[in-house]
N, C-alpha and C positions, 0 to 999 in steps of 0.2 A: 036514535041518534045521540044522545046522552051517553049513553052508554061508550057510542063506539070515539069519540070526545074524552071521556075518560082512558080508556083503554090505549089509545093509540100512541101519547106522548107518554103513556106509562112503557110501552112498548119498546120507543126509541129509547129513552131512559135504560130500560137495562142493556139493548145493544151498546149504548156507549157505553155504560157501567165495563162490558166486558172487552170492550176494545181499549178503553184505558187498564183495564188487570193484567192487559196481554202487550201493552206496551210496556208497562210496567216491568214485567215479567222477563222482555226481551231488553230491557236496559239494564238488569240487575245481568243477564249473563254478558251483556258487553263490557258492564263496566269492571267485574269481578274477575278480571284479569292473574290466573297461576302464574306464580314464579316460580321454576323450578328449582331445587339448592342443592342439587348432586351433581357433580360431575365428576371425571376419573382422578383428580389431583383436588379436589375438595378445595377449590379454592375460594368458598365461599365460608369458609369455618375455619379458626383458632382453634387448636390442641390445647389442654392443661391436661399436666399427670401429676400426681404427688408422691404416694407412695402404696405399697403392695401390702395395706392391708394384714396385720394378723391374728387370730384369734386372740381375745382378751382383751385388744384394745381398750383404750379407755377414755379416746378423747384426746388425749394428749401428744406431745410432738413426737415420733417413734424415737428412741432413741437404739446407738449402736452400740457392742460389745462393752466399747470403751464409757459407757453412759452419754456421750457424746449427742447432742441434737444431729438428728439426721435432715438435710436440706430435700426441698422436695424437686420432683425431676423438672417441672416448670411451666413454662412457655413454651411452644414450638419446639422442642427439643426433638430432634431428627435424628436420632440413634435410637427412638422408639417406635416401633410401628403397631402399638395399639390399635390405631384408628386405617384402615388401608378399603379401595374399592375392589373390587372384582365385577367381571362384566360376566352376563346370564345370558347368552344372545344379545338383543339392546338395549337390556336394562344394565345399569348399574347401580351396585348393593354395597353399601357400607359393612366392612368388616369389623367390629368392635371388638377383638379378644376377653377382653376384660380382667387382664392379668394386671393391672394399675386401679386406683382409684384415680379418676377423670372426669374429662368430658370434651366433648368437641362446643365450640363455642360459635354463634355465629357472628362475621363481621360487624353485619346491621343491628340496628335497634327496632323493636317494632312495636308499635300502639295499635289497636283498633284492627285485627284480623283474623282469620280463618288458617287454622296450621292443619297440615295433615301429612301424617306417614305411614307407610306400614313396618312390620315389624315381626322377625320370627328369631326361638332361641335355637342357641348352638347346643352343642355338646359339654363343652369346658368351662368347668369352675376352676376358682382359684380361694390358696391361704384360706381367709375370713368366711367365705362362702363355701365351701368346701363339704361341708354338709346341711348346708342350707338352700333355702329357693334364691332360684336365678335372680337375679332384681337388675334394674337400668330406672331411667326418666326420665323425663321431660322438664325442663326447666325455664319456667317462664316467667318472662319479665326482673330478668336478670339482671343486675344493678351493683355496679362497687367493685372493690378489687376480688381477687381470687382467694379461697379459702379462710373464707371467714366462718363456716360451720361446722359444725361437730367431727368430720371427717375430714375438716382442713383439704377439702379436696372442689368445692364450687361459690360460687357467689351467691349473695343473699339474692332469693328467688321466692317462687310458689311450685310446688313443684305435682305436676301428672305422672303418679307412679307406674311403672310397667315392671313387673312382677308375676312371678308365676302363683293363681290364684288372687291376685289382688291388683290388677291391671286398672286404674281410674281411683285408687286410692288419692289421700293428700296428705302432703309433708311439707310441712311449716317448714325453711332454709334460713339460719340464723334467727334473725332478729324480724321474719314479715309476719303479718299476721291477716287472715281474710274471715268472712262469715259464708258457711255453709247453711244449709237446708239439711239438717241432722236430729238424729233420736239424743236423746242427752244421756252419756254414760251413766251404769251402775256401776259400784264397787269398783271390782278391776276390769271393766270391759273399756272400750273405746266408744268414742260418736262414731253411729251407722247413718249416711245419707240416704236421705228419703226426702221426694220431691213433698210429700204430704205434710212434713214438720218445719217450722217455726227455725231461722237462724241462729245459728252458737256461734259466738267467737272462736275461731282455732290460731294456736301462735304465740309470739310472743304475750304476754302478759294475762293469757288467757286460763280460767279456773278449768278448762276443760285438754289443756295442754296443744300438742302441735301435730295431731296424729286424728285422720278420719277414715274411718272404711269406704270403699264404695258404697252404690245403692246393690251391687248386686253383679257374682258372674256373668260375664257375656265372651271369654275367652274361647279360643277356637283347639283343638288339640296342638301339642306343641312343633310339631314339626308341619304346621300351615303358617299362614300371615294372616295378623293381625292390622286390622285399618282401624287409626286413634286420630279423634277427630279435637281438635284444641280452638274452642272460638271465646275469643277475649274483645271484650267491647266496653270502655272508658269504664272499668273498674270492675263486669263480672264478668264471668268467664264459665263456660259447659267443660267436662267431663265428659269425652263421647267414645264408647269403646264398640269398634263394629256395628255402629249405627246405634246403639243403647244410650240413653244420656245417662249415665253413672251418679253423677253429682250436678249440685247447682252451687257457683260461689257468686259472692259478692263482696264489694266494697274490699279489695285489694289495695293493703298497706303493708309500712313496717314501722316500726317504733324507732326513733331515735336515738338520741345518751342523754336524750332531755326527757326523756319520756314521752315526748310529744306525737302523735302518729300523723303519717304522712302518708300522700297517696303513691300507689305504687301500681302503675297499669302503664307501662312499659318498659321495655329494654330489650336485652339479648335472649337469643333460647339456648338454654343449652342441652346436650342430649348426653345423660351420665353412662360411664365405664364405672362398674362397683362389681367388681373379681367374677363375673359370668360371662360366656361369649352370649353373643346376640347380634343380629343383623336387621340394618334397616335399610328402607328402598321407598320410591315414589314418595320424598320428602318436598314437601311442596306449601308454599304460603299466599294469600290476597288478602289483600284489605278488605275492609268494607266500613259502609259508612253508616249500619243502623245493623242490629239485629231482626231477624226474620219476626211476622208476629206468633206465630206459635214457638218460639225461643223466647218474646219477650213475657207470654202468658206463664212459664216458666217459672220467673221472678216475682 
């Protein structure tokens, strides 16, 4: 009788254990609500283009025949159709030429969410890229006016590289700076992400500079789609390429003109034009309000 005394409120014990993990389970898919953010007139996204890019660049403002500073094409300027949809049956797919440096900008600001899109390249390079790999990105937590970074062409961000061979890379944008989970460079190599190492500062004012590898290819061949998974949550944020977690950041900032850093975990996304065509599709965002725990054992 002891025994079955013991036994039995052990019993209900784990039926509720499991009826609450499965309530649980069923209120994270009610509350985790997609928003969709395509549609055929893209109205949920700002254009910026600057300029076309040409080898040798250097940073600076391009200038014309005349030496002349050349003005960049802008805002919404609608004599360029960089950015255009095309419908697949009932999908529709962003066009991104990539004959501009740009980006599509999105209206909203966002903190604390799950992004995801897919993504496959075209055929067309342009100028800069010309004989180089196709490159685009992802731009998050976008903040400030427009072209404040080296290519005068997006706003100070963190940016999810998409790249041919280096897709879940990271690129410091201006003045931000975040901590990865990274190997520490030799010599002339860069930091490699690896879930297994100790955090490096990457960015502004960082000894290790603005530039990290993935942890590792999980690219598909180039004429399939790519699904890139972007989960940022009150300062870190995953790296997830075709289900791989590529990278781990943390503690997303940017440095001020005081030196002072500041946190930087949200704003706009933006999705970069840098002179290769590429197409994106099933562009879709939700909040959430905690990270998963096998995301958070991650950290």
């Amino acid at each position: 009788m002891k025994h079955c005394k013991f036994y039995v409120p052990l019993f209900f014990l784990v039926i509720s254990c499991s009826q609450v993990k499965k309530e649980e389970q069923k209120n994270l898919k009610e509350t985790y609500v997609w928003e969709e953010l395509i549609d055929k007139d893209l109205t949920q996204w700002d254009t910026y283009l600057s300029y076309q890019h040409q080898p040798g660049y250097d940073g600076s403002v391009p200038l014309d025949e005349n030496g002349e500073e050349i003005a960049p094409i802008g805002l919404n300027n609608s004599e360029y159709t960089v950015f255009s949809t095309i419908q697949d049956g009932e999908e529709t797919i962003i066009k991104n030429t990539g004959e501009y440096y740009g980006c599509l900008i999105t209206k909203n600001d966002y903190k604390n969410y799950h992004f995801q899109l897919k993504y496959k390249w075209g055929d067309k390079t342009y100028a800069y890229r010309k004989e180089l790999l196709k490159d685009s990105g992802i731009l998050y937590h976008s903040v400030g006016p427009m072209a404040v970074e080296y290519w005068r062409s997006w706003m100070l961000s963190q940016e999810f590289q998409i790249m041919e061979g280096h897709t879940g890379d990271f690129w410091s944008q201006a003045n931000s700076a975040i901590d990865i989970r990274a190997y520490k460079p030799e010599s002339v190599l860069d930091p490699l992400a690896h879930e297994s190492q100790e955090y490096l500062p990457i960015g502004m004012g960082s000894p290790y500079n603005n530039y990290c590898l993935r942890s590792g290819n999980y690219e598909k061949p180039r004429d399939e789609w790519n699904t890139l998974d972007l989960i940022c949550y009150e300062g870190k944020s995953l790296h997830i390429v075709n289900g791989e977690v590529v990278m781990i950041l943390k503690d997303s900032r940017y440095i001020d003109e005081n030196g002072k850093e500041v946190p930087l975990i949200q704003g706009k996304i933006q999705l970069q034009s840098e002179a290769a065509e590429v197409f994106f599709k099933d562009i879709k965002i939700r909040q959430i309000d905690s990270l998963t725990q096998q995301q958070k054992s991650l950290f």
